[in-house]
Every structure is written in structure tokens, then in C-alpha cells.
C-alpha positions, 0 to 999 in steps of 0.5 A: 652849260646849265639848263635851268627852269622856273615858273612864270606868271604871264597873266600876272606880271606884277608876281615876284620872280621864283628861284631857278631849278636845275635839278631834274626831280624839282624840274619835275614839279615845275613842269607838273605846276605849269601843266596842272596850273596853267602856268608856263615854264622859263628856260636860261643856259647858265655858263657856270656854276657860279653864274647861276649859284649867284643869280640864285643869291641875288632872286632869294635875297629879292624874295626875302626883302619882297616878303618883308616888304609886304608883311609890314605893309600888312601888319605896319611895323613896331616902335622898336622895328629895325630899319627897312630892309631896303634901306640897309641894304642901301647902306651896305652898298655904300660902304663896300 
């Protein structure tokens, strides 16, 4: 079983989901960020490796696309722009 920790937002529940720690020095600054920031740290057992390396995969993508999302909301996008993030990965899925 992995113990792992990241930070929660409750006065802000709109915020976007951070990445789970495991590692004892990064855990560490977590619990520094909630105490000296009035945060709150979130506690989950992982069964394996592979179950918390894919939950990180699946949160890192979320970031990404959350952070695209919202610079295109803020600087509109180009005439030669790619489609939106959430479209291809729409795509993707299909044909898979």
C-alpha cells in the first residue's frame, strides 16, 4: 500500500485537482504549504505503483489541458491554432 498526499482547495472548490505526492521531502512541503497557507492536505492508499503512476498521468494530462484551456480563453487563439485540446483527445478515444 502507497500513501500519498496533495493539497485541497475547500474555500475554493472550482480549483483544479494537484498532482499526488509520495515522496517524503515533497510531502514536506506540502504539509508547509497547507500550514502556512491555510490549506488542507488529502490523504489516498494507492494498491500499487501502477495504480498511483496512472492517476498521475490521468491529473497531469487534466492540468495540461486545464491550463490550454484557460490561456486561449485569455488570449483567444490564431488563425493557424490547432484544434482544441479537448477535441482531439475526443478523437483520439474514438479510434482506439
Amino acid at each position: 500500500m502507497l500513501h500519498a498526499y496533495r493539497l485541497a482547495y475547500p474555500d475554493s472548490p472550482h480549483a483544479p485537482e494537484r498532482l499526488w505526492e509520495w515522496e517524503k521531502v515533497h510531502v514536506g512541503r506540502l504539509l508547509w504549504n497547507a500550514t502556512a497557507c491555510g490549506r488542507e492536505l488529502t490523504h489516498r492508499y494507492f494498491p500499487t505503483w501502477e495504480a498511483l503512476v496512472q492517476e498521475r498521468l490521468d491529473e497531469y494530462r487534466e492540468l495540461v489541458r486545464d491550463m490550454q484551456d484557460m490561456y486561449e480563453e485569455h488570449h483567444g487563439r490564431k488563425h493557424n491554432d490547432r484544434r482544441p485540446t479537448r477535441e482531439a483527445e475526443e478523437q483520439i478515444k474514438h479510434t482506439r
